[in-house]
N, C-alpha and C positions, 0 to 999 in steps of 0.2 A: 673758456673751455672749448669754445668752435674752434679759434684759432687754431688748439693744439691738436682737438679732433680733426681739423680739416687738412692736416700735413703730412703729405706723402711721407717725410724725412722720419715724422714723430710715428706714425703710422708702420713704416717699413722696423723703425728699430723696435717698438712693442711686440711686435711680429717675430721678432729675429729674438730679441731676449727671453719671451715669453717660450718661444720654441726649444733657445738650450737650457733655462731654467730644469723645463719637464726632462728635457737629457739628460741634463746631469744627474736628478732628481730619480729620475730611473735606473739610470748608470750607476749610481749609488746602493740604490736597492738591490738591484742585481747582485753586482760584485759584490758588496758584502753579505747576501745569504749564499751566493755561492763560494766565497772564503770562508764562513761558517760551517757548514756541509763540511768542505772538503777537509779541514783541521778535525771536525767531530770525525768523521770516518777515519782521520787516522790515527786520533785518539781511541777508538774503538779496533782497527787494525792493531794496535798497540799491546791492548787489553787482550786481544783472542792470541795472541802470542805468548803473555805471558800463559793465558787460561792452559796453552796447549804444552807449555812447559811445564807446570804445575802436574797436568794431568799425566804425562809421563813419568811422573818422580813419584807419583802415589804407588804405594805397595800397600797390600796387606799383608800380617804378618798368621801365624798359623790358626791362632782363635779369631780371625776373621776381621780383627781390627785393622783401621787405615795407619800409614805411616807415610810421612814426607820427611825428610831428612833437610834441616832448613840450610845447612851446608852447602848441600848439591842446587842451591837456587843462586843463579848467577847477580840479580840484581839485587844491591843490598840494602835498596830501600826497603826491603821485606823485613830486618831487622833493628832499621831507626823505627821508633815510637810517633804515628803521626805522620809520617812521611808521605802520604797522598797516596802510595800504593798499599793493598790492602788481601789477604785471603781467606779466605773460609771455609770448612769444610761441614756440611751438616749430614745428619743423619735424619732421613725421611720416616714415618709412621709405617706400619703393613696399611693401613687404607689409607695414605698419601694424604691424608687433614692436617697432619703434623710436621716439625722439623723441630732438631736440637743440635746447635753446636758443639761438636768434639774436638774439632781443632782449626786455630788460626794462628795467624802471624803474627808475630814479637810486634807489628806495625801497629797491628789495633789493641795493642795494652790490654785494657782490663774491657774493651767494649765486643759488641757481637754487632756484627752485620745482620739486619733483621728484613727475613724475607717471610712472604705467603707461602704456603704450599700452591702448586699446580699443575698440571696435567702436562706431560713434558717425557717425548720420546728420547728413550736414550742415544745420547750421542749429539742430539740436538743445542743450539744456545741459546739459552733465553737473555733480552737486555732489559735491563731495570734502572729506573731512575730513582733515587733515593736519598737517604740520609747517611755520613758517615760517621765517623768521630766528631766531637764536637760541633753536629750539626751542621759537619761541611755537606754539600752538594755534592753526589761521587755518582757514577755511569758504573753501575754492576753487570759483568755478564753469570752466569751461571751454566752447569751444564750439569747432566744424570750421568753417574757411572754406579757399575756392579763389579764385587768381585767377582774372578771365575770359580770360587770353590764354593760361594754362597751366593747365588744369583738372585734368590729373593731377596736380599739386602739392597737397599735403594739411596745412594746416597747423593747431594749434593756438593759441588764445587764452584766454589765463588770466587771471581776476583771484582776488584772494584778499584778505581782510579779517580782521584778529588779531580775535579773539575773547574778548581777555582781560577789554576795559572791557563788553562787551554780558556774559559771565559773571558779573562784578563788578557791574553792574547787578540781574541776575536774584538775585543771593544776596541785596544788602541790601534786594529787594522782599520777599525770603521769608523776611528777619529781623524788617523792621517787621510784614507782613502778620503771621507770627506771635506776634510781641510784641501786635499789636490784638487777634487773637485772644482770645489768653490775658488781657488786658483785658478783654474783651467777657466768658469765659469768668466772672470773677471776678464782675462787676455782674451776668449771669444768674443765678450762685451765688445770690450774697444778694438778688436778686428772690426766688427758687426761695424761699429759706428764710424771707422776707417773708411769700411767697403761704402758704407750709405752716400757718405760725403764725397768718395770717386764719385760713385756712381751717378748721384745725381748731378754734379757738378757739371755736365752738358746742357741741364736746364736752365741752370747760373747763366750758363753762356747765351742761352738761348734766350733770356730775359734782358741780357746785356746789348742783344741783336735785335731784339721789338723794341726796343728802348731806343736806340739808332734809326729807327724806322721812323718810329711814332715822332721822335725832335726834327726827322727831313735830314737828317747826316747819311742815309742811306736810303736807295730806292729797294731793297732787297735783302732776308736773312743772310748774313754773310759771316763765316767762319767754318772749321774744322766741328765735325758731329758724329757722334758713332753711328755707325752700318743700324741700328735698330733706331733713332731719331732721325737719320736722313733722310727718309721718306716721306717725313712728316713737313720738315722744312723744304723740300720739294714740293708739296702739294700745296704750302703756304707761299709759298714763292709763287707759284702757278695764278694763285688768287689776286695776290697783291698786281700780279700782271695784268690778269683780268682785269681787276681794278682801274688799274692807269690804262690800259686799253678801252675802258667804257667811259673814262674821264675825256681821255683824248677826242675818240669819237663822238662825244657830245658837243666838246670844245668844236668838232669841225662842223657837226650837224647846225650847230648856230649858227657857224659863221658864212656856212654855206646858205643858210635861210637869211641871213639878214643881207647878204652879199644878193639873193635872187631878188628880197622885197623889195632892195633900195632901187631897181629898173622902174617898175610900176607903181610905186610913189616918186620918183622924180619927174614921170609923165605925168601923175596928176595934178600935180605943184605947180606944174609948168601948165596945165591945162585952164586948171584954177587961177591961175596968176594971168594971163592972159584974157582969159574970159572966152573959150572956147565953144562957138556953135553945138560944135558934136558932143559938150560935155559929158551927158548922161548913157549915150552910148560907150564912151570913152571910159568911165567910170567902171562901168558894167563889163567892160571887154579887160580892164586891168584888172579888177575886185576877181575877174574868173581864172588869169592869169597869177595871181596870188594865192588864190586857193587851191590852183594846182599844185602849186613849189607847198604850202603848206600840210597839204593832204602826203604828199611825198614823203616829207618829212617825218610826218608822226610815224608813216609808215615804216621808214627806217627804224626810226625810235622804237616802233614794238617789236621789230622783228630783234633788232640789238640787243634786248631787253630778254629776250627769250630763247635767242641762242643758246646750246651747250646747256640747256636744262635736261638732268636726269632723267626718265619715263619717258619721254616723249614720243611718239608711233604713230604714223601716219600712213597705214596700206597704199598701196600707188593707182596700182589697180581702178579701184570704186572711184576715187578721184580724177582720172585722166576718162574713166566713160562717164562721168558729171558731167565733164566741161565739153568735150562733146556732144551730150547733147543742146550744152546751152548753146554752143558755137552752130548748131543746125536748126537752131530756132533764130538766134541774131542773125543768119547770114543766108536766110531759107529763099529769100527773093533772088541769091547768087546762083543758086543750085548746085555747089559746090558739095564734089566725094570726100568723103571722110576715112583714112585708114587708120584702123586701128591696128597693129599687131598683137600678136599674144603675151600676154605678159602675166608670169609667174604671180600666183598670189600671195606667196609668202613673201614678193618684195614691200618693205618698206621704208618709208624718208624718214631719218631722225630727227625730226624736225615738227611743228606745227603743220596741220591743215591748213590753217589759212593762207599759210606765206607758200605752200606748195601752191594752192590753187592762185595766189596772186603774179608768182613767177612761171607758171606753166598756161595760165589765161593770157595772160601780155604776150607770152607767143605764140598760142595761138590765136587772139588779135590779130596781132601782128601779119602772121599768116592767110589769113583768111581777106584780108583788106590788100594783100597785092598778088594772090594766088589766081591765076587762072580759071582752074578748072577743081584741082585734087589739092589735098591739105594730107600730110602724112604725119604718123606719129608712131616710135617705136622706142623702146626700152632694153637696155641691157647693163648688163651689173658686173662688177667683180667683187673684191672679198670683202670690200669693208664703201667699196662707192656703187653708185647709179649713175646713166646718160641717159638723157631723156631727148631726144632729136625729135626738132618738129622741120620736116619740109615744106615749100611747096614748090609748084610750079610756074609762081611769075617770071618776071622780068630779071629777078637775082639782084645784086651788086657787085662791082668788080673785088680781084681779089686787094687792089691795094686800097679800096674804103672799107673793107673788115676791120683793120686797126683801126681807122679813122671811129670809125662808127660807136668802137667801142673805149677808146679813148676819151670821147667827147662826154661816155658816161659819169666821169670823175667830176663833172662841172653841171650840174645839177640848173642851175641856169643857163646853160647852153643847147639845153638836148629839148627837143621839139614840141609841144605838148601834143597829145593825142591819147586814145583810149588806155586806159588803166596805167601805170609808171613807167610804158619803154622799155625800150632795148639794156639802157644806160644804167636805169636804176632795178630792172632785174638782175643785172648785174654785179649791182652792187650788193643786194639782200642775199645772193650765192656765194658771193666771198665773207658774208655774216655769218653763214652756216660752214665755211671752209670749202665751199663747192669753187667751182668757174665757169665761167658760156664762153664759147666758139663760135664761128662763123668761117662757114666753108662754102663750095658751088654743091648747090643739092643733084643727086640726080636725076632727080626730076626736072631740072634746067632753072629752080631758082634758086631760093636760099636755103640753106640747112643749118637749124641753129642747134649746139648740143649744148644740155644745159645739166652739167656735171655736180652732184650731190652726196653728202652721207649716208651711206645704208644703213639701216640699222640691223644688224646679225640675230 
């Protein structure tokens, strides 16, 4: 039962069936009480035709009695015995309680059409459903006429019409109509379950394509997908890249750790194996040197780890006058100026706080340990990025050790150790988030490093 509860396919076609069942079911009822109607009404148009034929052909004669002459009646069913059409002629009571038949048509033989008395404007037509001959079903209309020479005389005029073949009529409308129906209902079935099997059949594919994925026959969903599923395989492709991009990056994160340990364990190997005076110092000076490249590492690792997460928001602002004041406590013995520019409060890094304050501390470190006198810091943004430029005014480097400098960041065991992860590996953690750093002549006369980031809008 989940199985077939759980299927889109079985789901869509109950849906689909369920829905033209009730149409047709509708459609059915409709049209046939509006086929029924419209047959009665012209069975009854029918009927006030003859009524008004009839009523022109009545005379009375001098004593005041009626006469129709059955001659002058065009339809001759008036003369077969029986024949579904039927007339009548009654004469009403002086206080309208009563009626008695004076004359009818050769049709109703030896029977009377038997009506109520009631209250009935002349001229008016009353309809009556009734009994005819042999207890057929007939639609009587009636109407009051007077003669002109004796106007209190009150009489009625009946006609009545069997109703069995206009009955008869309206059922085998409503047997074919729904025999169509339930035809009609059948060929929409297998449309329905035509359409379901187009339609879904991109999922087919789609399953056909994680299934290439999942055996390693393909790094990526690959195929033809309609306009309403390729977005979808777009944003799984995006993943699966992510994927192999965070696989990748670990793959080099190791090899780059195990390539920095193997320096300072082959000096210790080599220390040990010898029998080295200075061991313990030696020890102490590689163990610090390892847990530099180590600490780097992880550091990488979390920030990789947390890139291109949703929510993220980090105001810039709060965080760049933090780190100044910590850089005017670490560096108070320098007596080193500190600028801040103004910086917009609605800026913010789409990014974690930590990895802001980790990449925007390393330079200014950095800064502050070859600055002279002023350390400068300023901000500006366009639509979707941040620069963050920190000056200052030392000694600088030339313009062809900029590449150099930042070049040497890719080799993680090359790059110098000192305060917090460097030039190299802030670096690195800004092309984690999609940013880059520069290095330019500041002018202030030393270095100027921009360290370009994600804004968040």
């Amino acid at each position: 039962m989940t199985r077939w509860t759980g299927s889109l396919r079985v789901r869509l076609l109950l849906g689909t069936l369920t829905a033209l069942a009730l149409a047709m079911l509708l459609a059915g009822v409709v049209l046939g009480g509006l086929f029924r109607d419209h047959v009665m009404r012209q069975f009854e148009t029918t009927l006030t035709q003859q009524l008004d034929q009839l009523t022109a052909r009545l005379a009375f004669d001098a004593a005041g009695q009626p006469q129709i002459d059955p001659q002058a009646l065009s339809d001759p069913r008036w003369q077969r015995p029986f024949s579904g059409l039927y007339w009548q002629l009654d004469r009403v009571s002086a206080d309208g309680q009563g009626r008695s038949g004076v004359l009818r048509s050769r049709s109703l033989w030896d029977t009377d059409l038997a009506l109520a008395a009631d209250a009935m404007a002349d001229g008016g037509i009353h309809r009556h459903d009734g009994r005819g001959p042999q207890g057929t079903s007939v639609l009587m209309l009636e109407r009051t006429v007077r003669a002109s020479d004796a106007p209190d005389a009150q009489w009625r005029l009946i006609v009545a019409g069997d109703l069995l073949e206009t009955r008869q009529a309206i059922d085998r409308f409503r047997d074919v109509l729904f025999l169509s129906l339930l035809m009609l209902l059948g060929l929409l079935a297998l449309a329905a379950f035509a359409q379901v099997l187009v339609g879904l059949a991109p999922l087919r594919a789609m399953q056909c394509a994680l299934d290439a994925v999942r055996e390693g026959r393909a790094q990526r969903l690959q195929g033809h997908f309609p306009s309403e599923v390729q977005p979808l395989i777009n944003d799984f492709n995006q993943v699966l890249e992510a994927n192999a991009e965070v696989v990748a990056r670990a793959r080099t994160h190791a090899g780059n750790l195990a390539h920095a340990l193997k320096t300072p364990l082959a000096v210790l190997a080599q220390a040990a194996h010898v029998g080295a005076a200075d061991l313990p110092a030696l020890v102490k000076a590689q163990v610090a040197v390892s847990q530099r490249h180590i600490d780097a590492h992880l550091s990488r690792s979390r920030v990789a780890a947390s890139v291109r997460q949703p929510g993220q928001r980090t105001p810039v602002a709060p965080v760049l006058e933090g780190l100044l004041r910590v850089m005017q406590r670490v560096h108070a013995e320098r007596g080193l100026a500190f600028e801040l520019a103004p910086i917009d409060d609605t800026l913010a890094f789409a990014g974690e706080e930590q990895d802001l304050q980790e990449m925007v501390g390393n330079l200014l470190d950095n800064a502050c340990l070859w600055a002279r006198t002023t350390v400068r810091i300023g901000v500006v943004h366009g639509a979707d990025h941040l620069v963050i430029s920190v000056d200052d005014n030392g000694p600088g480097i030339s313009a062809e050790q900029h590449s150099a400098v930042l070049a040497r960041g890719t080799q993680l065991d090359e790059s110098a150790p000192g305060s917090g992860l460097g030039l190299s590996i802030v670096a690195d953690l800004a092309r984690l988030y999609g940013g880059d750093i520069a290095l330019e002549n500041s002018a202030l006369g030393g270095l100027g490093v921009r360290l370009s980031l994600p804004r968040l809008v």
